[in-house]
C-alpha positions as CSV (number, residue, x, y, z in Angstrom):
1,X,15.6,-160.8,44.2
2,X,17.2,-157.9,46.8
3,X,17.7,-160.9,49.3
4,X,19.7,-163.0,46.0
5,X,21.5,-160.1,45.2
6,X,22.6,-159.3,48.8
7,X,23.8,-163.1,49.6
8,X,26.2,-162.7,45.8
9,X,27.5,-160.0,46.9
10,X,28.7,-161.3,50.5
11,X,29.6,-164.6,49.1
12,X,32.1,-162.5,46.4
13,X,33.2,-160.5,49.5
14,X,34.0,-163.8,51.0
15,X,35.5,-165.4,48.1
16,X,38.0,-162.5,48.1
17,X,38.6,-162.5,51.7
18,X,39.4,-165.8,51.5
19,X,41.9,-164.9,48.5
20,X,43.4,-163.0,50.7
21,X,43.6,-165.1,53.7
22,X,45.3,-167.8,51.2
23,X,48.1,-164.8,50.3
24,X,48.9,-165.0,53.6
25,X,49.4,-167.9,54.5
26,X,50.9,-169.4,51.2
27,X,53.6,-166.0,52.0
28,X,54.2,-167.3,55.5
29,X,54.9,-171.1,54.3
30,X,57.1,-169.0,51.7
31,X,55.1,-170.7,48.8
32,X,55.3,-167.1,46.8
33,X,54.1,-167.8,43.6
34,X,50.7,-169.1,45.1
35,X,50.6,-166.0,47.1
36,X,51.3,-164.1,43.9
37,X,48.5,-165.5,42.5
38,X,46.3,-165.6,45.0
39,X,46.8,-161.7,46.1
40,X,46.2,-160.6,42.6
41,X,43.1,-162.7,42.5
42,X,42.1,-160.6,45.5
43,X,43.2,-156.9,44.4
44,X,42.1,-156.8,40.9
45,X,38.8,-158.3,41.5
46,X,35.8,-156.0,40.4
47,X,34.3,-156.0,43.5
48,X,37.3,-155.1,45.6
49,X,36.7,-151.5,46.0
50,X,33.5,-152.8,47.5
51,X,35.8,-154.1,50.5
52,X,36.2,-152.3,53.8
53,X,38.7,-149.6,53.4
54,X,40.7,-151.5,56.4
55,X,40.2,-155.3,54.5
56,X,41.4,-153.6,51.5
57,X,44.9,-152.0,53.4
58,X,45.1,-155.5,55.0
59,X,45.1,-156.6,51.3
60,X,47.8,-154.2,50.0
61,X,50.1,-154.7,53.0
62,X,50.1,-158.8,52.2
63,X,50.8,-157.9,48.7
64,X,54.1,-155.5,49.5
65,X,55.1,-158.0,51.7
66,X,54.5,-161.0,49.3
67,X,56.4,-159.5,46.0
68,X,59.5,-158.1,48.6
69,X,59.4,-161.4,49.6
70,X,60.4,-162.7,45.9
71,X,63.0,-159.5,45.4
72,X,64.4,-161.0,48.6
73,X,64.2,-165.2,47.8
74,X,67.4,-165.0,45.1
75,X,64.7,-167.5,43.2
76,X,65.5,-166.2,39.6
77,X,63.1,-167.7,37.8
78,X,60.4,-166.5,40.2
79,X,61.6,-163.0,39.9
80,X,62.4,-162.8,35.9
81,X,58.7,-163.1,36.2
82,X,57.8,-160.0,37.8
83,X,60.4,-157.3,36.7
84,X,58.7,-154.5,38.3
85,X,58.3,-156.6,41.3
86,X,60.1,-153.2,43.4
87,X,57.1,-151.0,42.0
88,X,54.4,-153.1,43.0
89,X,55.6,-152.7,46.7
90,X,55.5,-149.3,46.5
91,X,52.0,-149.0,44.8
92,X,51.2,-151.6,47.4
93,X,52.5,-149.5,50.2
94,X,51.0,-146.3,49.1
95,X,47.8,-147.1,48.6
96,X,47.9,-148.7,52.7
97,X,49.2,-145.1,53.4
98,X,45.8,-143.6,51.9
99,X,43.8,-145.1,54.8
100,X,44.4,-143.2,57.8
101,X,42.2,-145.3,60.0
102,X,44.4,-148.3,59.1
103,X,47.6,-146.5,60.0
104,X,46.0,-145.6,63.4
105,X,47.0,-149.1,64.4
106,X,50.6,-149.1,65.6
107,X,51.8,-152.2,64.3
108,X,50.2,-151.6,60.8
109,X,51.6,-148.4,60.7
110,X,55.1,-149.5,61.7
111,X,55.6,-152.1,59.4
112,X,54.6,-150.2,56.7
113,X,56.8,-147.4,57.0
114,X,59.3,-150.1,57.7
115,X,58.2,-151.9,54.6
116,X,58.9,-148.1,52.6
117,X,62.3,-147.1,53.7
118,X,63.5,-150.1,52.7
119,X,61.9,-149.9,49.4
120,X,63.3,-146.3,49.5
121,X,67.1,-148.0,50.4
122,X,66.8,-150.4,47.6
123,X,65.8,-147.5,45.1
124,X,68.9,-145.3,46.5
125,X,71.2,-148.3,46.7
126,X,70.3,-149.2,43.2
127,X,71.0,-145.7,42.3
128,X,74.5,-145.6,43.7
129,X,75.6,-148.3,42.3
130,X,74.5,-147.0,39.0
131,X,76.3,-143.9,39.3
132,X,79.7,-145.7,40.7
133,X,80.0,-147.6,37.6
134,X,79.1,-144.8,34.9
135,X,75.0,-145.9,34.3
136,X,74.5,-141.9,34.7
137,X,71.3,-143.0,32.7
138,X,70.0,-145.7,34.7
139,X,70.7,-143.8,38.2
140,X,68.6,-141.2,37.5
141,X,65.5,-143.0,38.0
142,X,66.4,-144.9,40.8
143,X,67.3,-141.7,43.1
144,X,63.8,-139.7,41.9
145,X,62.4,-142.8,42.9
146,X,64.1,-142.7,46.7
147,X,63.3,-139.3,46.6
148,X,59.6,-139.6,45.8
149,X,59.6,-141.9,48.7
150,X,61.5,-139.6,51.1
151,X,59.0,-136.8,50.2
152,X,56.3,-138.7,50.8
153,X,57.8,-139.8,54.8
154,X,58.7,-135.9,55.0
155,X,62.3,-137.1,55.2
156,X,65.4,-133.6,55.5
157,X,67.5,-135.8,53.3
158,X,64.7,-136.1,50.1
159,X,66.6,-133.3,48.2
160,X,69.8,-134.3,48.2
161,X,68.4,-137.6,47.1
162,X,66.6,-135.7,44.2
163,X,70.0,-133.8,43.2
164,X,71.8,-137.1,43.2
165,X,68.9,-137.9,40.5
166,X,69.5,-134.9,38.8
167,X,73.3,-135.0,38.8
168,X,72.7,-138.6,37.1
169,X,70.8,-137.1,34.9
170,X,73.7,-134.0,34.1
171,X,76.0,-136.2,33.5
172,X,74.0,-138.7,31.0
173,X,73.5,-135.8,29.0
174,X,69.7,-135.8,29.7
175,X,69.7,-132.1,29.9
176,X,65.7,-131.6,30.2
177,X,65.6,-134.3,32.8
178,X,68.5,-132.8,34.7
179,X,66.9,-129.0,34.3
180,X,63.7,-130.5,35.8
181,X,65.1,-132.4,38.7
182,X,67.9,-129.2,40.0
183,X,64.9,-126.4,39.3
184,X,62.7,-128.7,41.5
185,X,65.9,-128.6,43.8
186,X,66.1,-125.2,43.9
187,X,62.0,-124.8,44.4
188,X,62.8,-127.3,47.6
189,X,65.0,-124.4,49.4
190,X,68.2,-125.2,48.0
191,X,70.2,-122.0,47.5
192,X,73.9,-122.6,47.4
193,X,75.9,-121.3,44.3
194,X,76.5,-125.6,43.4
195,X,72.6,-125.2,42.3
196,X,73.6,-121.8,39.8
197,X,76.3,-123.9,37.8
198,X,74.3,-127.2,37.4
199,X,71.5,-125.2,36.4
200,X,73.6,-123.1,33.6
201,X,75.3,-126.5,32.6
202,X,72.0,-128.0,32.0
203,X,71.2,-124.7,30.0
204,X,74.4,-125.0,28.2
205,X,73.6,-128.5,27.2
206,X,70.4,-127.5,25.5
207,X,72.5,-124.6,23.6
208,X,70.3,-121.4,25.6
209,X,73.2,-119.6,25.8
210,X,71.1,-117.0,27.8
211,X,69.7,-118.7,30.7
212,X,73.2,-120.5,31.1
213,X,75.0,-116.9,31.6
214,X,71.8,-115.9,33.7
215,X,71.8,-118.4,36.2
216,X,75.9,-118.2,36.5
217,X,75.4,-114.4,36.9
218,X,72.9,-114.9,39.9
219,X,75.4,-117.3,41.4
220,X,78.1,-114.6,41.0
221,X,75.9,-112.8,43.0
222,X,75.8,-114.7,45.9
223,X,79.6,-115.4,45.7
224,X,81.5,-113.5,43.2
225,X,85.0,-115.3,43.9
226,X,83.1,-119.0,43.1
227,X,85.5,-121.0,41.1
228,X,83.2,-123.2,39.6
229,X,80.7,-120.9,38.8
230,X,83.4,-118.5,36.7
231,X,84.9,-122.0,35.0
232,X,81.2,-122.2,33.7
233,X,80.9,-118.9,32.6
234,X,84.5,-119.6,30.9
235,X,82.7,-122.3,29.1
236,X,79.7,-120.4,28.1
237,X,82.0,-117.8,26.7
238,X,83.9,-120.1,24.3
239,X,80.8,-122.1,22.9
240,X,79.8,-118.5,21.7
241,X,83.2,-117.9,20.2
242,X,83.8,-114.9,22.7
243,X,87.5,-115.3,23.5
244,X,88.2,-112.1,25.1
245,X,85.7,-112.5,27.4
246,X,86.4,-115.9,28.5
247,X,90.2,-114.9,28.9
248,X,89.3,-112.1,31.1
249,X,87.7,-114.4,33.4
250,X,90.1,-117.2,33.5
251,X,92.9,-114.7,34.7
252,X,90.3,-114.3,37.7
253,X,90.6,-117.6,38.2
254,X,94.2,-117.7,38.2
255,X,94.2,-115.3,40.6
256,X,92.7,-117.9,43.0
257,X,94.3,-120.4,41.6
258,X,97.7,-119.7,40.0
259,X,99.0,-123.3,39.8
260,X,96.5,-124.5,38.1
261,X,97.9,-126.2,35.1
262,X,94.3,-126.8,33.7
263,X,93.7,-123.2,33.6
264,X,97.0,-122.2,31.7
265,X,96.0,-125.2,28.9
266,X,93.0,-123.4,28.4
267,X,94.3,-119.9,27.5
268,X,96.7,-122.1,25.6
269,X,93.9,-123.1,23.4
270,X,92.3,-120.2,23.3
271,X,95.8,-117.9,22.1
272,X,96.1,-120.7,19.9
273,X,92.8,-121.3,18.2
274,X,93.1,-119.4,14.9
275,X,89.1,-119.2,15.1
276,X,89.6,-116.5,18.1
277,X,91.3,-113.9,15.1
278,X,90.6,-110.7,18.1
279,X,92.8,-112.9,20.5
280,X,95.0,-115.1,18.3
281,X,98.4,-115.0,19.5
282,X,100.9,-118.1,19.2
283,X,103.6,-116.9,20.9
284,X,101.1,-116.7,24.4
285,X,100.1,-119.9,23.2
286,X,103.4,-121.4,23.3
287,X,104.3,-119.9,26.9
288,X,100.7,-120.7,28.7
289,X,101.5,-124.4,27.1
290,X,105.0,-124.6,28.6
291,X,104.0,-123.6,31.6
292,X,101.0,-125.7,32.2
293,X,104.2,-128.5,31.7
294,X,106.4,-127.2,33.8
295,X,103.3,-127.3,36.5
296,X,102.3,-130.9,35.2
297,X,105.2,-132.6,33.2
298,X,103.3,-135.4,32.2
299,X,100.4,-133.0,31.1
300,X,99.5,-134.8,27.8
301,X,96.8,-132.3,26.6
302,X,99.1,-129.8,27.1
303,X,102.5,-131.6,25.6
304,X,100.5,-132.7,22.4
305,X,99.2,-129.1,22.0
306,X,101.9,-127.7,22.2
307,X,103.6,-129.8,19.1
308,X,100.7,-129.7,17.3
309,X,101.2,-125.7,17.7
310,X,104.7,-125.8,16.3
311,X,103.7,-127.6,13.3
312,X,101.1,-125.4,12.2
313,X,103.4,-122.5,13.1
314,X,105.3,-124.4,10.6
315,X,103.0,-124.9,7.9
316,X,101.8,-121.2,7.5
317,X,105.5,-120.1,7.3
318,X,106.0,-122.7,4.5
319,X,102.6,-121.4,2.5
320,X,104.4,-117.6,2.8
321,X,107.3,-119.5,0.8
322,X,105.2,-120.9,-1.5
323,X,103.8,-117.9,-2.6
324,X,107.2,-116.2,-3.4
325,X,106.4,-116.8,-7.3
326,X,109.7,-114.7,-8.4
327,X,113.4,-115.4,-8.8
328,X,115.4,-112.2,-7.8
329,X,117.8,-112.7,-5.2
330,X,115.7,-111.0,-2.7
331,X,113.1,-113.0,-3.2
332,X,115.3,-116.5,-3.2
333,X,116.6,-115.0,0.0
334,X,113.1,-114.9,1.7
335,X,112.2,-117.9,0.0
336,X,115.1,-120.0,2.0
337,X,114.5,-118.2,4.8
338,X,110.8,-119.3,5.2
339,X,112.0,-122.9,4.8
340,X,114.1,-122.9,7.4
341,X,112.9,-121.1,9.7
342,X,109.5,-123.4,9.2
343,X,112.1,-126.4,9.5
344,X,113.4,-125.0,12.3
345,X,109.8,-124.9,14.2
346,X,109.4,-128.5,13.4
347,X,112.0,-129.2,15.1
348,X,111.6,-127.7,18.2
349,X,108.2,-129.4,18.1
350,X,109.4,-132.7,17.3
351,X,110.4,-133.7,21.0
352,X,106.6,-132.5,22.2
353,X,104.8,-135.0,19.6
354,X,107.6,-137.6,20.3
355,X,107.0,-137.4,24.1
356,X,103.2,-137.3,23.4
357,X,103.6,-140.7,21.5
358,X,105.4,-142.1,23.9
359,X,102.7,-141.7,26.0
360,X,99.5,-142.3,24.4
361,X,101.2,-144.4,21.7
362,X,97.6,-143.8,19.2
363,X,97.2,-144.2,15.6
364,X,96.8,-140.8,14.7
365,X,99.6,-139.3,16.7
366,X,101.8,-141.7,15.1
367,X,100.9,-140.7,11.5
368,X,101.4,-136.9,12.9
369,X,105.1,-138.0,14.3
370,X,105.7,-140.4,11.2
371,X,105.4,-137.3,8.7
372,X,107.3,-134.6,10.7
373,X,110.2,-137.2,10.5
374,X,110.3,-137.7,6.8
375,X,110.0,-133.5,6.6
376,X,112.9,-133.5,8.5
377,X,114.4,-135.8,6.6
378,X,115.2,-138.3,9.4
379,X,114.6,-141.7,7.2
380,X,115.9,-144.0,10.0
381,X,113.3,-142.8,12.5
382,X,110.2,-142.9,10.1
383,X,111.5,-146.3,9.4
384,X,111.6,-147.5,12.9
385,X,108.4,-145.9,13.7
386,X,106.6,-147.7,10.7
387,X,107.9,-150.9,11.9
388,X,106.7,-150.6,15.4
C-alpha cells in the first residue's frame, strides 16, 4: 500500500509537470488559450504545493509570461476573458520572487524582474493616462499598484509614484483614500511643505477642521512665506465662517503676490458676503472686484460678481423705501430718494451683467439681465433679449 501510494503521488507530480511542460510549449507556438488552460491545470492542482519549490517558480514564471502574452496579442476576445489578466502576472511574478534559490539563477532572475517593471510600466502608464483625461478615480489604483511594485524592487522613484496615487485620489474626492496614500508619503521620508497642504486638503475634505489647520500650521513652520500652504489656510478659514482671519492672511499673500487677480476676487467675496456681518463692507467689495478687472478684464467670476453686487446693493435700498409707510413731505422725499438712488445702482451694474452675458451667454444670467432691463424700464432691450 506505501509502494501504491508512492507511485500516485509521482505519477500526479508527473501529470502536472507535464501540464506545465504543455504551457510552454502551447505559449511558444503562441496557442494561448491552451496554455491558459493548461497552466491553470498545473497551479491550482491540490498537489502542487507538493512540487519542488524551483518546479513550482518554473510554473509561475510560464504563467506571467503566458497571460502577458494575451494583454500583448490585441486578440479581444481572448482577453475579454481574463480581465484581471495584468494581476495574474503580478501574483505570478511574486510568488517566483518568494524563492530565493530560483532567483539565484541569472537568467531566471533577470527575466523576472524584467517581466515586473514592465508590469509596473503598464500599471503607471495606465495611471497617467487616467489622470490626463480626468479618471482621478480610476488613476488612483493604477499608481498604488506601480508603486507596490516599485517598493517591492526597492525602486527611489516608489513614492512619488504613491503621491501620484494619492493626488488621484485628492482630486476624486476620495478623501480617506488620499489621507492614506500622502500620510504613507510622508511616513516614506517625504518632508516638503507640498505634503502639509495635501494633507490639510484631505482633512478639509472630511470637514476636521482641526487637523486641516494643524497640518498647514506645521508647514508654516517649515516655510512661513509658502503660498499654497497660506491659500489653504485661507480656505480653512472661510469654511468656518471666520472672515477676519482669512482676510488677514490673504493680504499676506498679496504681499507676495500683488497682481494676483484671484486673490483680490476673493476678498471681493468675502467684503461682499453679507454672511461675514464682522467684515461686511460693499464698498471694499466693489473696489477689490474692479481691480481684480482691471488686472484680468475678461475676469468673468469677477465681472459677474461684481453686477450681481450692484443689484443687491440695489434691492436693500429699495426694501428701506418700502418701509417708509408715511406721507409727510420728508418722508416722500426719502422715499424718492431710495428709488433712485437703488435705480441708479442698477444701472451702473447693468454693463457688468451685460458683459458677463455676453460671455457666458447661460440661462440664468440671462433671466438676471432680462429683469434689470424691464426695472429700468428699457422695453426694447428685454425684448430683444427674450427673442434671442
Amino acid at each position: 500500500m506505501i509502494l501504491l501510494a508512492v507511485l500516485l503521488t509521482a505519477n500526479v507530480m508527473m501529470a502536472q509537470k507535464k501540464d506545465r511542460t504543455d504551457a510552454y510549449m502551447y505559449n511558444k507556438n503562441g496557442q494561448y488559450e491552451k496554455a491558459m488552460t493548461s497552466i491553470e491545470k498545473c497551479v491550482n492542482h491540490e498537489q502542487f504545493l507538493g512540487m519542488k519549490p524551483n518546479d513550482q517558480s518554473q510554473a509561475w514564471l510560464y504563467r506571467a509570461s503566458i497571460y502577458q502574452n494575451i494583454i500583448q496579442s490585441g486578440d479581444e476576445a481572448l482577453i475579454a476573458k481574463v480581465p484581471n489578466a495584468l494581476e495574474i502576472v503580478y501574483e505570478s511574478l511574486m510568488n517566483c520572487m518568494k524563492n530565493a534559490d530560483f532567483l539565484q539563477d541569472q537568467q531566471n532572475k533577470q527575466e523576472i524582474y524584467q517581466r515586473v517593471g514592465s508590469v509596473m510600466n503598464t500599471y503607471y502608464t495606465k495611471g497617467a493616462d487616467d489622470y490626463n483625461t480626468g479618471k482621478f478615480a480610476e488613476a488612483a489604483p493604477m499608481f498604488k499598484k506601480a508603486y507596490d511594485i516599485a517598493k517591492s524592487l526597492g525602486s527611489s522613484d516608489a513614492n512619488d509614484m504613491l503621491n501620484l496615487a494619492a493626488t488621484s485620489a485628492l482630486r476624486a474626492e476620495d478623501y480617506n483614500t488620499a489621507l492614506e496614500y500622502f500620510t504613507e508619503v510622508k511616513n516614506n521620508g517625504a518632508e516638503g511643505v507640498d505634503i502639509y497642504r495635501h494633507l490639510a486638503a484631505c482633512y478639509n475634505g472630511l470637514g476636521n477642521g482641526e487637523q486641516a489647520m494643524a497640518m498647514i500650521n506645521a508647514g508654516l513652520e517649515k516655510n512661513p512665506g509658502d503660498a499654497n500652504l497660506i491659500l489653504e489656510k485661507v480656505n480653512a478659514y472661510l469654511k468656518e465662517g471666520k472672515g477676519a482671519e482669512a482676510i488677514e492672511d490673504l493680504n499676506r499673500l498679496r504681499e507676495l503676490d500683488p497682481e494676483n487677480a484671484q486673490l483680490l476676487f476673493v476678498l471681493g467675496t468675502i467684503y461682499g458676503d453679507e454672511n461675514n456681518a464682522d467684515v461686511f463692507d460693499s464698498e471694499k467689495a466693489v473696489k477689490y472686484y474692479e481691480d481684480a478687472i482691471k488686472i484680468n478684464p475678461n475676469y468673468y467670476d469677477a465681472i459677474y460678481n461684481l453686477g450681481a453686487l450692484y443689484i443687491t446693493m440695489s434691492n436693500k435700498l429699495k426694501a428701506q423705501a418700502n418701509d417708509i409707510t408715511g406721507f409727510s413731505k420728508a418722508e416722500i422725499e426719502q422715499y424718492n430718494k431710495l428709488i433712485g438712488d437703488a435705480e441708479e445702482l442698477l444701472r451702473t451694474g447693468l454693463p457688468y451683467v451685460k458683459q458677463a452675458y455676453e460671455a457666458q451667454p447661460t440661462p440664468e444670467v440671462k433671466n438676471v439681465l432680462k429683469t434689470m432691463y424691464v426695472q429700468l424700464k428699457m422695453n426694447e432691450e428685454a425684448k430683444a433679449l427674450e427673442e434671442e
